[in-house]
N, CA, C and O atoms as a GROMACS GRO file, in nm:
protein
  316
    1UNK      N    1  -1.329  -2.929   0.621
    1UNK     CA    2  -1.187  -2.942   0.595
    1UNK      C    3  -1.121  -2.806   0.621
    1UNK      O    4  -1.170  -2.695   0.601
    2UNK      N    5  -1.006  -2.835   0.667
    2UNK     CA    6  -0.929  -2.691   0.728
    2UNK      C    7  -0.874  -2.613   0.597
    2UNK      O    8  -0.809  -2.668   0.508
    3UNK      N    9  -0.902  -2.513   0.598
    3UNK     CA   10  -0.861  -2.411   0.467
    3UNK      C   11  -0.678  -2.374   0.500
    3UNK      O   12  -0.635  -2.316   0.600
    4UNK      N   13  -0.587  -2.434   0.375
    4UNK     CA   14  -0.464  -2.382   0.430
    4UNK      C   15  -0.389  -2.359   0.284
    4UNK      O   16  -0.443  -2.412   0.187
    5UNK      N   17  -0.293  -2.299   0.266
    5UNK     CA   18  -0.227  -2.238   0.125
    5UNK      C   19  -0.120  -2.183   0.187
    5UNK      O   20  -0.129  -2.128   0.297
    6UNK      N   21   0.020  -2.195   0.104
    6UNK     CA   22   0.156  -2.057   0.090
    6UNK      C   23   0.129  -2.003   0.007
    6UNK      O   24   0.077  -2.041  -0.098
    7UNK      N   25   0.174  -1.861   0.056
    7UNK     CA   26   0.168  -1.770  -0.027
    7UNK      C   27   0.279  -1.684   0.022
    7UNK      O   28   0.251  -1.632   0.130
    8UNK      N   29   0.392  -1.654  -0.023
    8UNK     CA   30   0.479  -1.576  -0.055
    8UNK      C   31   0.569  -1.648   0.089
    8UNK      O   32   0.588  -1.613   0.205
    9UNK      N   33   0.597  -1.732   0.028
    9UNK     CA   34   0.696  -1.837   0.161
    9UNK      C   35   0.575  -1.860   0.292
    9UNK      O   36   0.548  -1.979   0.276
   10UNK      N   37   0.527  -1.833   0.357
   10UNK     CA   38   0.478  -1.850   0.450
   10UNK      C   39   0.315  -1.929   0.467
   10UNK      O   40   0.219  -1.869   0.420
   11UNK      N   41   0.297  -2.043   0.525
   11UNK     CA   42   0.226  -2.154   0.545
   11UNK      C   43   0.111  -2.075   0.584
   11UNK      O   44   0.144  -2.011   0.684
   12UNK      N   45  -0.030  -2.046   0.546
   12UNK     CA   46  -0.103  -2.015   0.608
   12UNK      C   47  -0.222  -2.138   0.640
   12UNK      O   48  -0.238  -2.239   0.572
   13UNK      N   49  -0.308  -2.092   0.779
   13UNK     CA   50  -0.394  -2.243   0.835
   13UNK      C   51  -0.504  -2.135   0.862
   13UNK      O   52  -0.504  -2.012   0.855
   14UNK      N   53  -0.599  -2.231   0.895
   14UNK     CA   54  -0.732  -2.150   0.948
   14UNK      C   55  -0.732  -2.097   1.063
   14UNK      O   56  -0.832  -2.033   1.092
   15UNK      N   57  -0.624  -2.105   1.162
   15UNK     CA   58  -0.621  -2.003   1.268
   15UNK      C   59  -0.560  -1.815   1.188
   15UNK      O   60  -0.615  -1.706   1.175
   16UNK      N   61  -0.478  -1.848   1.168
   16UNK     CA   62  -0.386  -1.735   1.032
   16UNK      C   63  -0.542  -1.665   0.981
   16UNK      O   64  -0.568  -1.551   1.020
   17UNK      N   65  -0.635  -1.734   0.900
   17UNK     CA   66  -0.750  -1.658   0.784
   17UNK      C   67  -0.831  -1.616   0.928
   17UNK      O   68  -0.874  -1.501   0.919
   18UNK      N   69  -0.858  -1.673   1.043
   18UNK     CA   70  -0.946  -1.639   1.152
   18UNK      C   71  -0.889  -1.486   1.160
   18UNK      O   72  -0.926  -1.382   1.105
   19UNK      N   73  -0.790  -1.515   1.245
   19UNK     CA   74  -0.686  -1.360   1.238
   19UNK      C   75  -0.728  -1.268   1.179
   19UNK      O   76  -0.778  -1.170   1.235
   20UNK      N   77  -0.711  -1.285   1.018
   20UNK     CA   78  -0.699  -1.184   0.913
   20UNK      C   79  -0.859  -1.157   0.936
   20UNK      O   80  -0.887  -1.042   0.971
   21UNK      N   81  -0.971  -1.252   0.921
   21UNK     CA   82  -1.095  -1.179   0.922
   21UNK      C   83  -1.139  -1.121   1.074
   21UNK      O   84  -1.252  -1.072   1.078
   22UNK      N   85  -1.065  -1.122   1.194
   22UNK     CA   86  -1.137  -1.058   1.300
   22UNK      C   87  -1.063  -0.919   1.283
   22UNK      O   88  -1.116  -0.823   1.340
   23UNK      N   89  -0.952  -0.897   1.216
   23UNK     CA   90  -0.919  -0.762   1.202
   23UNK      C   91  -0.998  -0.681   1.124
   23UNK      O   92  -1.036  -0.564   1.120
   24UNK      N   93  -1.007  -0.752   1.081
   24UNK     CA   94  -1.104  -0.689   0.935
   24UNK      C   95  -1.229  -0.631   1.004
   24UNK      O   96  -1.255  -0.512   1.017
   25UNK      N   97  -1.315  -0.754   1.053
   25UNK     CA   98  -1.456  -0.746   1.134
   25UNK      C   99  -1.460  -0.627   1.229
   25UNK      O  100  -1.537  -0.533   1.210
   26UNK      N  101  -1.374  -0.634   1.333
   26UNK     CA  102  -1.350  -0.524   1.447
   26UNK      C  103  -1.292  -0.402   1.411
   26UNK      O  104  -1.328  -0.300   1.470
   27UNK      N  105  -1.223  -0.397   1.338
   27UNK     CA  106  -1.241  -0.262   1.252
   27UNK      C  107  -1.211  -0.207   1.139
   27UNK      O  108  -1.113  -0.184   1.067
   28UNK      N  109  -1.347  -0.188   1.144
   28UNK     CA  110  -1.445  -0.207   0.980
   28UNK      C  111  -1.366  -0.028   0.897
   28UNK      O  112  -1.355   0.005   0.779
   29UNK      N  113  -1.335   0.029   0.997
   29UNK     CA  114  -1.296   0.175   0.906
   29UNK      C  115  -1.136   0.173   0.856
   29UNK      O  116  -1.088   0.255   0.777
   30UNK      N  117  -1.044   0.032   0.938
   30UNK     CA  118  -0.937   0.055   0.886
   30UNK      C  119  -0.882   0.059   0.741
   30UNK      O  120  -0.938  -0.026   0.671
   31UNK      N  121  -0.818   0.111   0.695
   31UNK     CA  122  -0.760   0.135   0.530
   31UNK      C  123  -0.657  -0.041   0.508
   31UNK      O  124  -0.597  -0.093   0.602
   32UNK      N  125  -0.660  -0.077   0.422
   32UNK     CA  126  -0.590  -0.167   0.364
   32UNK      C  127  -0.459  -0.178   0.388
   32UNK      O  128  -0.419  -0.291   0.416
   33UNK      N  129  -0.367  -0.075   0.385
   33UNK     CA  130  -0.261  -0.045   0.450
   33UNK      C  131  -0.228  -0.048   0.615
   33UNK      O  132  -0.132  -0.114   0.657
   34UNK      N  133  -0.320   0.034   0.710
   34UNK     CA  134  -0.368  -0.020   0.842
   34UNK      C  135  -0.357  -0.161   0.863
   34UNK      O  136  -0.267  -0.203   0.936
   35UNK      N  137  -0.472  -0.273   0.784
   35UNK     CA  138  -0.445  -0.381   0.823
   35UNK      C  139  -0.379  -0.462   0.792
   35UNK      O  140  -0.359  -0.570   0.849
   36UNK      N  141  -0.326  -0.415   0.679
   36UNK     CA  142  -0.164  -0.500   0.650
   36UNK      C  143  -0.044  -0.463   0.772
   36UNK      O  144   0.039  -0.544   0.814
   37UNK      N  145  -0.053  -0.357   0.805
   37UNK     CA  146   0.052  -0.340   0.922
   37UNK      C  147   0.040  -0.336   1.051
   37UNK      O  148   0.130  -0.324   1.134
   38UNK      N  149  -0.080  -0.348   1.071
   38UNK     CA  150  -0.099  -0.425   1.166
   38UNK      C  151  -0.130  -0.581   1.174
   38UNK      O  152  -0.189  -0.618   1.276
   39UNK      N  153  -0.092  -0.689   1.065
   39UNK     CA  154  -0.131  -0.833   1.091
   39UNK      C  155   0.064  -0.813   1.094
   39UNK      O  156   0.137  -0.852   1.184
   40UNK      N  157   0.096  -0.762   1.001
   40UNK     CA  158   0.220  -0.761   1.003
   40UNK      C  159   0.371  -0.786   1.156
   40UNK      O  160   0.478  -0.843   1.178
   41UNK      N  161   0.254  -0.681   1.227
   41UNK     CA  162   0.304  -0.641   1.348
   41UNK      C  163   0.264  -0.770   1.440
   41UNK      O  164   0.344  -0.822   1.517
   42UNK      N  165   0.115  -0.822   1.421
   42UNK     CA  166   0.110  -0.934   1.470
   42UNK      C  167   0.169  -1.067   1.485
   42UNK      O  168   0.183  -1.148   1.576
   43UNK      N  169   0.195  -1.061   1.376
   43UNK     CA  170   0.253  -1.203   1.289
   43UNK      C  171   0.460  -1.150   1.283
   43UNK      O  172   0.555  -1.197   1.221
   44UNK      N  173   0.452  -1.075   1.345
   44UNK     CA  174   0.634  -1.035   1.406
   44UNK      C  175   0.694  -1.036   1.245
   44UNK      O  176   0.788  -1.112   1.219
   45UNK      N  177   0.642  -0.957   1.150
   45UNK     CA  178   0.669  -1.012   1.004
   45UNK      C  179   0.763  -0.899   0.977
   45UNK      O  180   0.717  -0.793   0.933
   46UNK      N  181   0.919  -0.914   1.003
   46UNK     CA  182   0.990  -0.803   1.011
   46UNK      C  183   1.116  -0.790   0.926
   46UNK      O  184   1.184  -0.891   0.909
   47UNK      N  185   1.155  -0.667   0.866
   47UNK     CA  186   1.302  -0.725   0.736
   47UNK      C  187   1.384  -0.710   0.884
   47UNK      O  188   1.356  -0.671   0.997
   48UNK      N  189   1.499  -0.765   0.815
   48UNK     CA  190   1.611  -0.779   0.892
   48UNK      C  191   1.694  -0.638   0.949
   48UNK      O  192   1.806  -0.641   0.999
   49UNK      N  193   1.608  -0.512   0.927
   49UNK     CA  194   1.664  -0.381   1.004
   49UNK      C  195   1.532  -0.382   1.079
   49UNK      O  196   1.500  -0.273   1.125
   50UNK      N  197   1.476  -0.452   1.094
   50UNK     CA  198   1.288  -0.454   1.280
   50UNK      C  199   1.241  -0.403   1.176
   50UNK      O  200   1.143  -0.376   1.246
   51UNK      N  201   1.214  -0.360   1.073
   51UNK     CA  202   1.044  -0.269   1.010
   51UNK      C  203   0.954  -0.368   1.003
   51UNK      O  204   0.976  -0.487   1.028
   52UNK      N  205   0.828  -0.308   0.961
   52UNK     CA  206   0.748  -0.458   0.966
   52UNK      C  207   0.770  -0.465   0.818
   52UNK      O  208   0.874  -0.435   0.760
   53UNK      N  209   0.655  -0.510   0.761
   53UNK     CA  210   0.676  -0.612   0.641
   53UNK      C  211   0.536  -0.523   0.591
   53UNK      O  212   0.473  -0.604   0.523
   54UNK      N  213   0.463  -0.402   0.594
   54UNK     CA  214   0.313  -0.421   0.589
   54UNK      C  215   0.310  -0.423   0.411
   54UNK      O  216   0.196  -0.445   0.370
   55UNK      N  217   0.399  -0.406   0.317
   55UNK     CA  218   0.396  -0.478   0.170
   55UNK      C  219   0.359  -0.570   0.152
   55UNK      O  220   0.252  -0.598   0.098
   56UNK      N  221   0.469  -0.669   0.211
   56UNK     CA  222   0.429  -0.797   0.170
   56UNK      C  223   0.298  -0.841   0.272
   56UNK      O  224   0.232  -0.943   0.253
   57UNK      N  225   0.280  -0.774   0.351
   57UNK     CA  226   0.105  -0.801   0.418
   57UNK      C  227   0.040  -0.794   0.336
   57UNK      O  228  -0.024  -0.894   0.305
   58UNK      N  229   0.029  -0.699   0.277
   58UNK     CA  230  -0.108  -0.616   0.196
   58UNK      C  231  -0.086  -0.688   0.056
   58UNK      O  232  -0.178  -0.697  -0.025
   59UNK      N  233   0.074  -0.752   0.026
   59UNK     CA  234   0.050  -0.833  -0.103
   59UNK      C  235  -0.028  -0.973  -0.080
   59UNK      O  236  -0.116  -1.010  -0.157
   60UNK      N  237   0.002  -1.025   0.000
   60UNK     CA  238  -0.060  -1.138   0.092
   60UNK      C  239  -0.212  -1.096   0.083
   60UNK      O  240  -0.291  -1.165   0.018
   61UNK      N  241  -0.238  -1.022   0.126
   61UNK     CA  242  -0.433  -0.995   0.181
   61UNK      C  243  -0.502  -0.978   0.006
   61UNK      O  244  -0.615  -1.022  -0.014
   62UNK      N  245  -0.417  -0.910  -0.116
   62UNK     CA  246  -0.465  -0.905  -0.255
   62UNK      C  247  -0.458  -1.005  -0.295
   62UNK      O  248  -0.549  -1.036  -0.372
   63UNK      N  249  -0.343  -1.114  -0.266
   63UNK     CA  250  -0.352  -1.268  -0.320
   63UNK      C  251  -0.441  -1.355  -0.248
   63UNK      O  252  -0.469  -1.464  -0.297
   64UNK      N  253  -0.495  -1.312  -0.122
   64UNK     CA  254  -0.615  -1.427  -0.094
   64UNK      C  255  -0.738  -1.382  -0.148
   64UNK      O  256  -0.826  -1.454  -0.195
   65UNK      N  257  -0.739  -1.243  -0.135
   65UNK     CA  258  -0.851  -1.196  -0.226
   65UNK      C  259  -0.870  -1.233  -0.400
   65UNK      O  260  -0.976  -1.261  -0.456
   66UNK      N  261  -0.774  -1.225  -0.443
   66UNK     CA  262  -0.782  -1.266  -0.601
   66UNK      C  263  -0.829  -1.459  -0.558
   66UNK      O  264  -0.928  -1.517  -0.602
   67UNK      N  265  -0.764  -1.496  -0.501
   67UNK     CA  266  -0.795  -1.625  -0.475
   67UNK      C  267  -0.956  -1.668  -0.408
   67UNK      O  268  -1.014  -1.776  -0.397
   68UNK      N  269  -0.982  -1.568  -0.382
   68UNK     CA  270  -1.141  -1.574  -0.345
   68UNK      C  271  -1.167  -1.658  -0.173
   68UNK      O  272  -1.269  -1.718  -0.140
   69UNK      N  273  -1.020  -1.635  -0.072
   69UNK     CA  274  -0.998  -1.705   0.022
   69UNK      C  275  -1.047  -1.554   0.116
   69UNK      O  276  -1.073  -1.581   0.233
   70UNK      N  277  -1.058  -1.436   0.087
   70UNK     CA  278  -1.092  -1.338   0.161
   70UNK      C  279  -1.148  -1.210   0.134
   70UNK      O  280  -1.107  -1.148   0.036
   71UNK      N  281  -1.227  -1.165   0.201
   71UNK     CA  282  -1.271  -1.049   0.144
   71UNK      C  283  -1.211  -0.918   0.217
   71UNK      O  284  -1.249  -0.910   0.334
   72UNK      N  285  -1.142  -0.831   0.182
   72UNK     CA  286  -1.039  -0.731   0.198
   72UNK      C  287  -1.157  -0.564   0.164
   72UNK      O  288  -1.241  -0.569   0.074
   73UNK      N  289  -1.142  -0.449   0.242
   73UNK     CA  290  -1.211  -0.338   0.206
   73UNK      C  291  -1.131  -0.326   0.048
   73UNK      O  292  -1.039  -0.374  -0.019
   74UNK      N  293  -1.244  -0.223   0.047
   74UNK     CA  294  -1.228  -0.190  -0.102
   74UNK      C  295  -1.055  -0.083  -0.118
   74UNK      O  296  -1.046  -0.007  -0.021
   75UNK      N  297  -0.986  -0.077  -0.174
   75UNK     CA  298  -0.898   0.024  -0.171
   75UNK      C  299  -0.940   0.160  -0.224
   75UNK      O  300  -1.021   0.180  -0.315
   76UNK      N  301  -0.865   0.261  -0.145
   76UNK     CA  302  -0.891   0.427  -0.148
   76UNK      C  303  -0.925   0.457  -0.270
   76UNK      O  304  -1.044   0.473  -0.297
   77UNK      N  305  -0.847   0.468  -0.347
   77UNK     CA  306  -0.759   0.476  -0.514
   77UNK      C  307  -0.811   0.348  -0.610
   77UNK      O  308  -0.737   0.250  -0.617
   78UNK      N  309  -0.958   0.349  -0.696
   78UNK     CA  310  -0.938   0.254  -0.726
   78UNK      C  311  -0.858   0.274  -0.890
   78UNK      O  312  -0.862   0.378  -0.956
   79UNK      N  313  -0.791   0.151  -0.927
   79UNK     CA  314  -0.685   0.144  -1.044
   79UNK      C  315  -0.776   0.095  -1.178
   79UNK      O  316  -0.722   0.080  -1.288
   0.00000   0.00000   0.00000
């Protein structure tokens, strides 16, 4: 069965979680922030002055992780 959930307005499908884990996979040294702004950049996820969005990325990538839908590097700083 196809894995799919919203999370913070936006529909995610199993092409979307493919995405998020080949960034992850291919590179393994990026920081959490890195790959939030860069899916960000992918996914054209932009406020209404062009910035990207890599917040609400990286809030996105902690809510599939708490949800147990992804596994995310560890963060720098842990809290």
């Amino acid at each position: 069965m196809e894995q799919s959930c919203i999370i913070q307005g936006r529909h995610l499908h199993e092409p979307d979680f493919a995405e998020i884990r080949r960034l992850i996979t291919v590179n393994p040294a990026w920081s959490r922030r890195r790959i939030s702004a860069e899916l960000a950049k992918a996914w054209n996820w932009r406020t209404s002055t062009g910035q990207i969005k890599d917040m609400a990325a990286r809030s996105l990538l902690l809510k599939l992780k708490q949800r147990g839908m992804l596994t995310i590097p560890s963060s720098i700083i842990e809290t």
